[in-house]
C-alpha positions as CSV (number, residue, x, y, z in Angstrom):
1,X,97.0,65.5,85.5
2,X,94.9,67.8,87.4
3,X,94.6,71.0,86.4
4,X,92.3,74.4,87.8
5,X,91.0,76.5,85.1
6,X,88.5,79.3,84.3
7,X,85.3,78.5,84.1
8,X,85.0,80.1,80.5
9,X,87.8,77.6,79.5
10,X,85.3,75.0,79.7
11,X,84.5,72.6,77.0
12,X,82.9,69.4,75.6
13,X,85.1,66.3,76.3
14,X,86.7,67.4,79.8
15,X,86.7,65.4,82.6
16,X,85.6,67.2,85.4
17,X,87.2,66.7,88.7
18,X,86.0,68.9,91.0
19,X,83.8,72.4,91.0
20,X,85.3,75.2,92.7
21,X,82.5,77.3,95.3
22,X,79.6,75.8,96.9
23,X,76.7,72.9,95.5
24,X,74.1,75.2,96.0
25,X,76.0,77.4,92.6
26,X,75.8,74.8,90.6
27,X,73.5,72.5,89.3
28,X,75.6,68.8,89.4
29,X,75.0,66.4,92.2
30,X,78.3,64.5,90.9
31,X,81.9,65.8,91.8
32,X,84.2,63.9,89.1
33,X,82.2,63.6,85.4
34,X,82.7,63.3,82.2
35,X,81.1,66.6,80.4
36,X,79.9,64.9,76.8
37,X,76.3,66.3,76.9
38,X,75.9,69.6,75.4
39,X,72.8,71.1,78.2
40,X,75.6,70.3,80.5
41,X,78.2,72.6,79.2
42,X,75.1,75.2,79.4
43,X,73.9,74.8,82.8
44,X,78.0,74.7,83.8
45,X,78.7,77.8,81.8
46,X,74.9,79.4,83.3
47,X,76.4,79.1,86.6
48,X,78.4,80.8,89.4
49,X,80.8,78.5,90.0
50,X,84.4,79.6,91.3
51,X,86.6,77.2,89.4
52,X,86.8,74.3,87.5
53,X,89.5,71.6,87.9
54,X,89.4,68.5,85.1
55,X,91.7,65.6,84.8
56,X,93.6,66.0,81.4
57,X,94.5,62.2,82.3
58,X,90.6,61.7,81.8
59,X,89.5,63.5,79.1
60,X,90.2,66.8,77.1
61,X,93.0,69.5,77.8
62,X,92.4,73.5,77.7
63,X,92.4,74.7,74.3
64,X,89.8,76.2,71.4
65,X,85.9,75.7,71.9
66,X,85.2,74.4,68.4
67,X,82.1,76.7,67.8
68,X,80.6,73.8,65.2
69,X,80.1,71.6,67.1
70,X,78.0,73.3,69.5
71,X,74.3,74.5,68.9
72,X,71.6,77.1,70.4
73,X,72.1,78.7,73.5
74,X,75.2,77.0,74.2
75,X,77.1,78.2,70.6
76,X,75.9,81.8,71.7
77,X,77.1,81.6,75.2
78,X,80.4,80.9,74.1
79,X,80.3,83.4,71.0
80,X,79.2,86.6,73.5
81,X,82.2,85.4,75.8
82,X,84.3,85.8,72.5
83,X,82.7,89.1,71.9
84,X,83.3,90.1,75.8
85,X,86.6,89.6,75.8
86,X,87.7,91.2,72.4
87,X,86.3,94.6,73.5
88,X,88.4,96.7,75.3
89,X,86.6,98.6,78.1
90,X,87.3,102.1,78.8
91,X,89.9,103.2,81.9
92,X,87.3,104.9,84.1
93,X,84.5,102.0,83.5
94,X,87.1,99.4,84.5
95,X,88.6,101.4,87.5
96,X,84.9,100.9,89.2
97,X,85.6,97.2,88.6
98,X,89.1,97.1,89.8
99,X,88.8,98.6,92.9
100,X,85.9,96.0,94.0
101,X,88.8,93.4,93.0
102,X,91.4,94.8,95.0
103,X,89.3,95.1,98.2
104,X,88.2,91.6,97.4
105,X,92.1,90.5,97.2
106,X,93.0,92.4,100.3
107,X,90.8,90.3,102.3
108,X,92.0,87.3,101.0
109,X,95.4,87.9,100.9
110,X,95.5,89.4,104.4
111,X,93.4,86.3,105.6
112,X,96.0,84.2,104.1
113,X,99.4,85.7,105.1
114,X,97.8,86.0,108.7
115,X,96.8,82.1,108.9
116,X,101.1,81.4,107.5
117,X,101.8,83.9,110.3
118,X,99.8,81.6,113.0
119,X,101.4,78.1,111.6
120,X,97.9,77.5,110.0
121,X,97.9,75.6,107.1
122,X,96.1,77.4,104.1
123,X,94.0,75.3,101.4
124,X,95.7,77.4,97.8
125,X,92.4,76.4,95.6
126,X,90.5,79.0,97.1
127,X,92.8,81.6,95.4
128,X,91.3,80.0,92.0
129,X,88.6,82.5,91.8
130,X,90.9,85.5,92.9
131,X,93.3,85.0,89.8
132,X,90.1,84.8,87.6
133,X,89.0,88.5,89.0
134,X,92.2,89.7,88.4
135,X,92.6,88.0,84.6
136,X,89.3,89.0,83.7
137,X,89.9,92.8,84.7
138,X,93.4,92.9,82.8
139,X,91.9,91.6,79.7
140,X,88.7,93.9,79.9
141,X,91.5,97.2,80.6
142,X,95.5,96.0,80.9
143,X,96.2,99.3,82.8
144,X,93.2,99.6,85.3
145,X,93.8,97.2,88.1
146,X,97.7,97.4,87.4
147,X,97.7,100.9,88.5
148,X,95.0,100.9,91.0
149,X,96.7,98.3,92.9
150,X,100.0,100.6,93.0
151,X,98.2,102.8,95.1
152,X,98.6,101.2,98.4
153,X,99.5,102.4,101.7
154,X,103.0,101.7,103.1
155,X,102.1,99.7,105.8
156,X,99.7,97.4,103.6
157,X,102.3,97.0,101.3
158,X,103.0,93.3,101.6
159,X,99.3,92.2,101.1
160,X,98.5,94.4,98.5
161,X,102.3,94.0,96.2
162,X,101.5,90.4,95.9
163,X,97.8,91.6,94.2
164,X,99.8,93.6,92.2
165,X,102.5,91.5,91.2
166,X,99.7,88.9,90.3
167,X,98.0,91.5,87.7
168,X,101.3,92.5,85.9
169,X,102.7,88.6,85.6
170,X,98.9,88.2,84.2
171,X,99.5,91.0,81.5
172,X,103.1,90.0,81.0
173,X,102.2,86.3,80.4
174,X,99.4,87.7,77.7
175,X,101.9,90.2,76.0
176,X,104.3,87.2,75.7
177,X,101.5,84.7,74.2
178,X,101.4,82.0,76.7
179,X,98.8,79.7,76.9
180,X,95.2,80.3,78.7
181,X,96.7,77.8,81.5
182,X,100.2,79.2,81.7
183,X,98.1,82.8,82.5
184,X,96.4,81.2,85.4
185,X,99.4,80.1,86.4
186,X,101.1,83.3,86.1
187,X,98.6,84.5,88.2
188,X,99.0,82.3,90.7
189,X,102.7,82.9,91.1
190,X,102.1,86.6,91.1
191,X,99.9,86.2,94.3
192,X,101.9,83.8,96.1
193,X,106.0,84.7,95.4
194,X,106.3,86.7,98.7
195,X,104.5,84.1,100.8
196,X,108.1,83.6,102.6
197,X,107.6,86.9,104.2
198,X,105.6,85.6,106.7
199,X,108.2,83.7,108.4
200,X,109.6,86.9,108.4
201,X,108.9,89.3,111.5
202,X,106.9,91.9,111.6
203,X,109.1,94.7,112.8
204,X,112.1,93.7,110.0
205,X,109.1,93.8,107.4
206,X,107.8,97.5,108.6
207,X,111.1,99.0,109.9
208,X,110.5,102.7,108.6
209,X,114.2,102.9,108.2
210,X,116.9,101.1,106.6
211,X,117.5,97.8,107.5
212,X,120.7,96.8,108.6
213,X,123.0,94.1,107.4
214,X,121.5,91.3,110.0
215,X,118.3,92.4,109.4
216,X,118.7,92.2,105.1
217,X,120.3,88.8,105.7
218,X,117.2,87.5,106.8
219,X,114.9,89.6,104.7
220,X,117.0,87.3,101.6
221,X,115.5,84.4,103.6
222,X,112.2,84.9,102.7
223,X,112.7,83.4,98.8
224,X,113.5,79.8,100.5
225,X,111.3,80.4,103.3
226,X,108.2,80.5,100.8
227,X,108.8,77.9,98.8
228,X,109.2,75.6,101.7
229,X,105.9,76.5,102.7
230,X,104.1,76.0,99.2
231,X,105.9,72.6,99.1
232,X,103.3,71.8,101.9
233,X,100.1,72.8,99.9
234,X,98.6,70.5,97.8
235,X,97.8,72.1,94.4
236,X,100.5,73.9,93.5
237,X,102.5,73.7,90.5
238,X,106.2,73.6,89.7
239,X,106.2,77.0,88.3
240,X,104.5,78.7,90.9
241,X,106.9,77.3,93.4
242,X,109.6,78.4,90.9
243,X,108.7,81.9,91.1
244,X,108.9,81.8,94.9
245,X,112.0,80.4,95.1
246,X,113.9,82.5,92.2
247,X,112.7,85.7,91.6
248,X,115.3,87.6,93.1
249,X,117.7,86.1,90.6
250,X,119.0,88.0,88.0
251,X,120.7,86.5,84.8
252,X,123.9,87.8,85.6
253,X,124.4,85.8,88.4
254,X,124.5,88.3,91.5
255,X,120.9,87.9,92.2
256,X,119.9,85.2,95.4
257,X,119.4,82.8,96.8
258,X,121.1,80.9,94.6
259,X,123.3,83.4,92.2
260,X,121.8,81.7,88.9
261,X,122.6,82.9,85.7
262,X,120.4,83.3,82.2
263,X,119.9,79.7,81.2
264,X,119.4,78.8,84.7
265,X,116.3,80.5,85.4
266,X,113.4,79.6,84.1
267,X,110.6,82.0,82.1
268,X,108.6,82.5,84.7
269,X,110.9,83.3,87.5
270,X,112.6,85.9,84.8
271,X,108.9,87.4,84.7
272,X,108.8,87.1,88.5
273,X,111.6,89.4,88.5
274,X,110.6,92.1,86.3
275,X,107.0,92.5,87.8
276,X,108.5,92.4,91.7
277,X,111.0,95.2,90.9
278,X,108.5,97.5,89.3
279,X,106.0,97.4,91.2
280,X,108.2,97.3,94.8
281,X,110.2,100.5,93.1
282,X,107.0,102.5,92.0
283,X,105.2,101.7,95.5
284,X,105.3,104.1,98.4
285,X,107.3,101.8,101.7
286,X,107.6,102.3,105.0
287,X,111.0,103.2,104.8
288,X,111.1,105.4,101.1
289,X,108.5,107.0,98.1
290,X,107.8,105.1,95.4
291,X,109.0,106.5,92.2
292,X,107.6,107.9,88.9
293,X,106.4,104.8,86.9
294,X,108.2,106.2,83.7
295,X,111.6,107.1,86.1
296,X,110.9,103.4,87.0
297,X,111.2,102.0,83.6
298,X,113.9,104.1,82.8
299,X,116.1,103.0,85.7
300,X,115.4,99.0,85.2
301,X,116.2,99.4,81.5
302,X,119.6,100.8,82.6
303,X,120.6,97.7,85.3
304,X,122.4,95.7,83.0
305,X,122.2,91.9,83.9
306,X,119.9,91.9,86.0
307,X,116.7,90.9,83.8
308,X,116.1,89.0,80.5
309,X,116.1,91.5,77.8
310,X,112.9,89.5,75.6
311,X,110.6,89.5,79.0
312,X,111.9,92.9,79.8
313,X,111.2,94.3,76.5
314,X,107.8,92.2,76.6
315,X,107.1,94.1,79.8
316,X,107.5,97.7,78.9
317,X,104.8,96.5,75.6
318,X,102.5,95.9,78.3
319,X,103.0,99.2,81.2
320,X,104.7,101.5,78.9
321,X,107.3,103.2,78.3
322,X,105.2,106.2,80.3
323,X,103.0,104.1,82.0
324,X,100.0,105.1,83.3
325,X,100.7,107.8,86.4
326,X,103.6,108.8,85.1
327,X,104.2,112.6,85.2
328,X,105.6,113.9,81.8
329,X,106.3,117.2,80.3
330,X,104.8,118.4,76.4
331,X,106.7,120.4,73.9
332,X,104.0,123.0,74.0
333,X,105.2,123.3,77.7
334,X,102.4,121.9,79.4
335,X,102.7,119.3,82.2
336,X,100.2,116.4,82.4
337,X,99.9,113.1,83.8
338,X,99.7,109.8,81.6
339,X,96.3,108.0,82.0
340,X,95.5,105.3,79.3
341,X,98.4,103.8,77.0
342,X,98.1,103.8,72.9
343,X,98.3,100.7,71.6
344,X,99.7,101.7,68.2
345,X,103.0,103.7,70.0
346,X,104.5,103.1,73.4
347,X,105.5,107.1,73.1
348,X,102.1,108.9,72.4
349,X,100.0,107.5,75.0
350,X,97.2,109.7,76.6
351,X,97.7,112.2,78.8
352,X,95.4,114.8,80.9
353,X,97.0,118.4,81.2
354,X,96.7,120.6,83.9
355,X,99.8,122.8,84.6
356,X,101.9,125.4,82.0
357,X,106.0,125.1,82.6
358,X,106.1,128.2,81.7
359,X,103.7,130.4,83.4
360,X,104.4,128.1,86.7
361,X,100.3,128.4,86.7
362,X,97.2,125.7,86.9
363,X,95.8,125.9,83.5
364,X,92.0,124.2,82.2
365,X,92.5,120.4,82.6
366,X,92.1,118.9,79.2
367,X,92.6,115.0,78.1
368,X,95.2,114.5,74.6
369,X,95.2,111.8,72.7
370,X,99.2,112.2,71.4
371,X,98.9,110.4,68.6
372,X,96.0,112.3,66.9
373,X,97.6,115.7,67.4
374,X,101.4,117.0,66.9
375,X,102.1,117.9,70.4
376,X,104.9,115.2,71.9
377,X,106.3,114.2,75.4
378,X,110.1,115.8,75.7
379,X,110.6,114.4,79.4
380,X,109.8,113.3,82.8
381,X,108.9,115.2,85.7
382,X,108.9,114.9,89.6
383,X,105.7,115.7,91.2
384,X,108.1,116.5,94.6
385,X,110.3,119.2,92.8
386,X,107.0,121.2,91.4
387,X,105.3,120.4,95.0
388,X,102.2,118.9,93.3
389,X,100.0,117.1,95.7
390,X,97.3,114.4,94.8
391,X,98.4,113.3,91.5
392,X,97.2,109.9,91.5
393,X,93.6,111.6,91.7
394,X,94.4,112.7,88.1
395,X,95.0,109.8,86.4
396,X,92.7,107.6,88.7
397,X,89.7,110.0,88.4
398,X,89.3,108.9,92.5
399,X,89.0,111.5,94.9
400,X,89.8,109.6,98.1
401,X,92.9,108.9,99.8
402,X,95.3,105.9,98.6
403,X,93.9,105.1,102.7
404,X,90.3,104.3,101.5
405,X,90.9,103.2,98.3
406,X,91.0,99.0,99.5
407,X,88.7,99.4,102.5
């Protein structure tokens, strides 16, 4: 079986297929080898290449580099990968990064919806290197790209929710402990579950208003429209047409296209569901504001039926129960906004200060860890009802628009 993996999944006793990226990145004059010789594994592992698809048919699946076996510069390439990815980067550092990721995805999503839009047909594998962006910034900062990516303008909203959608299945499919493989594919879902949209006009798709009936009818098209495009690319998987095709189910049955209930939807489209609706209710529309992350959570954990309450719970593990942007209010009366998560307690994450409740007045912005001090969270706010302007500025540390943030 052919499968496209990360080039840091790589190891002794794979088959290679094919290398992702172009011949003058790489090294190998052969496109399909086995990789037995350790100088190999270097020079593959030294390079730029994109992607790396092997034939599990052929040789070795994914799974743990055995360190022992390999020697010199090839046991300490893989040991300072280790290293890399067990440090956790700080917010602001991976921001930088994030936003070079997004603008990257932007492109390539926009390039891609636009050639569906024409008839074109699109080639999927070139998406390979995308999802490994977007994996490789989630596991250096969960929050960073997660929240960036929230940040988009209405009328860029179906390019960049896919993006978005792609980072949170990403952190979901980590939180719940799926395989390296099952995250790429995760990814992949992510970026291509609204792909139906593009059979959908453009003026139903940007209407700044409510839609009608007629008009929601065939906005519900889109699930089934989507996967009968991806049912014409070569490369993709089962799951990721799964996701396409059900993640407006919900497990009480009144979801569609096809009403499903629990048992009948599988783990990914349950994810599907859950990272869709939070990012599509926290994202400004053409039509209506995005809301407060935390109001967000808050609201899905009180629609009964309509997700899987293990992935759900899995999910809020990963954003937060006040995830980052969030708006909260301090029993000392202060008002902040939440920027980086605690790992130890979903309810003391970190939050910068800048406004007193009680004197109604600015007051010296200041960053509080909540769990190393007694002060606590005691509710939500609306940045609207206190008229605060620019609040994403706060938590992002950016001082353009949400407008130049992708350019």
């Amino acid at each position: 079986m052919l499968r496209c993996i990360l080039l840091s999944q790589v190891r002794l006793g794979m088959h290679i297929h094919k290398l992702e990226g172009s011949w003058l990145e790489h090294a190998f004059w052969k496109s399909s080898f086995l990789l037995n010789r350790r100088d190999d594994l270097q020079r593959l592992l030294a390079s730029r290449v994109q992607g790396v698809w092997i034939d599990t048919l052929k040789g070795c699946d994914v799974g743990p580099v055995d360190t022992m076996c390999l020697e010199g510069p090839v046991k300490k390439s893989v040991a300072s990968k280790r290293k890399a990815v067990s440090t956790r980067k700080d917010m602001q550092g991976e921001m930088a990064r994030a936003l070079k990721v997004c603008a990257f995805a932007k492109h390539s999503i926009t390039e891609m919806f636009s050639d569906l839009r024409m008839g074109r047909a699109f080639e999927p594998t070139h998406l390979t290197q995308l999802v490994g962006d977007i994996s490789e910034s989630v596991l250096r900062h969960p929050h960073a790209l997660i929240s960036l990516a929230r940040l988009k303008k209405a009328n860029e909203y179906t390019y960049m929710h896919s993006v978005a959608v792609s980072g949170l299945m990403i952190a979901l499919a980590r939180q719940l402990d799926l395989s390296p493989a099952l995250v790429q594919e995760a990814g992949m879902a992510g970026l291509l579950h609204d792909v139906g949209k593009m059979a959908i006009p453009e003026t139903i798709l940007s209407k700044p208003a409510a839609l009608t009936a007629a008009e929601f009818e065939t906005i519900r098209s889109h699930p089934v429209k989507g996967a009968e495009i991806l049912r014409t690319c070569p490369h993709i998987s089962e799951r990721v047409l799964d996701v396409c095709l059900h993640h407006h189910e919900k497990c009480d049955g009144s979801g569609y296209p096809y009403g499903l209930i629990q048992e009948q939807i599988s783990l990914f489209a349950k994810m599907g569901a859950v990272c869709d609706v939070y990012d599509a209710i926290t994202s400004h529309r053409p039509y209506k504001q995005g809301w407060n992350p935390a109001d967000a959570i808050q609201k899905m954990a009180e629609w009964k039926g309509h997700f899987d309450a293990r992935v759900f719970q899995a999910f809020v593990r990963c954003v937060g129960i006040y995830p980052v942007g969030a708006l909260v209010r301090l029993k000392s009366g202060r008002i902040g906004v939440v920027i980086e998560q605690n790992e130890k307690s979903l309810l003391k994450p970190v939050v910068k200060v800048f406004f007193s409740a009680r004197s109604r007045l600015p007051i010296v912005q200041e960053v509080l860890n909540l769990a190393e001090q007694p002060d606590t969270i005691v509710g939500r706010e609306s940045a609207n009802e206190w008229g605060f302007k620019n609040i994403d500025e706060l938590w992002s540390g950016l001082a353009q628009t949400p407008s130049s943030y992708f350019d």
